[in-house]
C-alpha positions as CSV (number, residue, x, y, z in Angstrom):
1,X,240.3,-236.1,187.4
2,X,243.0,-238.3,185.5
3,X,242.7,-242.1,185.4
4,X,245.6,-243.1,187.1
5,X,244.8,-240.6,190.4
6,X,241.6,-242.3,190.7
7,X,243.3,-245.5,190.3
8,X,246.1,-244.4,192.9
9,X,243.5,-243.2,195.5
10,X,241.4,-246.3,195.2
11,X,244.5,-248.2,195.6
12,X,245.8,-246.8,198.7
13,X,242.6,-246.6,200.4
14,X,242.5,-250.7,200.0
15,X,246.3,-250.8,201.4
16,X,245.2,-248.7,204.0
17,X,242.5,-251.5,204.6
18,X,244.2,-254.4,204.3
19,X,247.4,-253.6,206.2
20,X,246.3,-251.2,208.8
21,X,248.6,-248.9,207.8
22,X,249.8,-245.2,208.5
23,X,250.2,-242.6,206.2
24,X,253.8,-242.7,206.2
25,X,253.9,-246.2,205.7
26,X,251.6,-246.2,202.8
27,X,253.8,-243.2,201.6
28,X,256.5,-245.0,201.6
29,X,255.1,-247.6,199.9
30,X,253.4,-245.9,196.5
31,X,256.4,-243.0,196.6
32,X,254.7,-240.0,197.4
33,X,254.1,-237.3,199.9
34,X,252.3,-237.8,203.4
35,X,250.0,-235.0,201.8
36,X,249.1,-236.6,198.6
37,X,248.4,-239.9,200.7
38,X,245.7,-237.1,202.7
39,X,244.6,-235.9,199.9
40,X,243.4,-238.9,197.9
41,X,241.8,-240.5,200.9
42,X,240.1,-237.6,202.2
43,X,239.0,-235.2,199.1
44,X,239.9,-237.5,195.8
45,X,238.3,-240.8,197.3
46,X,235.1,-239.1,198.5
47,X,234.1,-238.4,195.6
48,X,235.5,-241.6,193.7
49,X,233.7,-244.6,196.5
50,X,232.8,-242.6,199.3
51,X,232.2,-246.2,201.2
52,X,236.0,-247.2,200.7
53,X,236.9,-243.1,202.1
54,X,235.1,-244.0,205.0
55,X,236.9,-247.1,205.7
56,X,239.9,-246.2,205.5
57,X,239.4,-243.4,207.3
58,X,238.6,-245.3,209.9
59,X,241.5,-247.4,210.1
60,X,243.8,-243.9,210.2
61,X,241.9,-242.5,212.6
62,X,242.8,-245.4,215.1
63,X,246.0,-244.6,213.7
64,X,246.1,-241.0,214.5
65,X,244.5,-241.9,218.1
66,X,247.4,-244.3,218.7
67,X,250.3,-242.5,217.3
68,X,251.4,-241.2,220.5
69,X,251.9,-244.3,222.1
70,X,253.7,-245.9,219.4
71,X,256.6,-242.8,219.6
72,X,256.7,-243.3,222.9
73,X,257.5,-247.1,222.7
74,X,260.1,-246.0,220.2
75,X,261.7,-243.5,222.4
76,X,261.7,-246.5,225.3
77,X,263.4,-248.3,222.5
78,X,266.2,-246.2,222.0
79,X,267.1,-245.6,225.3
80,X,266.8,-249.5,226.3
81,X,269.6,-249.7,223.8
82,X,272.2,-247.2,224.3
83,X,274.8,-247.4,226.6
84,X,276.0,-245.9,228.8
């Protein structure tokens, strides 16, 4: 594996960490695909520090369990702002 992927996986995995963030916002953030951020963290970073993989997977698995909840506060938002 290149350098800089390892680099890349290592360093989203501590973003991940230290803001409690989602995949799409840590997407956003390094420029890349929702898939690549998967990809890294789960396959890449296992083999790289597989203590980091398993924190951060913990932080997007409370993400994943919460996502729900956050679109529907969203969609509340929307609608608690049009007018009608």
């Amino acid at each position: 594996m290149k350098d800089y992927i390892e680099e890349r996986a290592i360093s989203i995995a501590n973003y991940i960490i230290d803001n409690n963030a989602t995949v799409r916002q840590t997407a956003k953030k390094f420029g890349i695909s929702k898939s690549t951020v998967h990809k890294d963290v789960a396959e890449r970073l296992r083999h790289i520090n597989p203590a980091l993989a398993r924190q951060a997977r913990v932080v997007l698995d409370i993400n994943k369990s919460e996502r729900h909840i956050r679109g529907g506060m969203a969609t509340r938002e929307k609608y608690l702002h049009q007018h009608v």
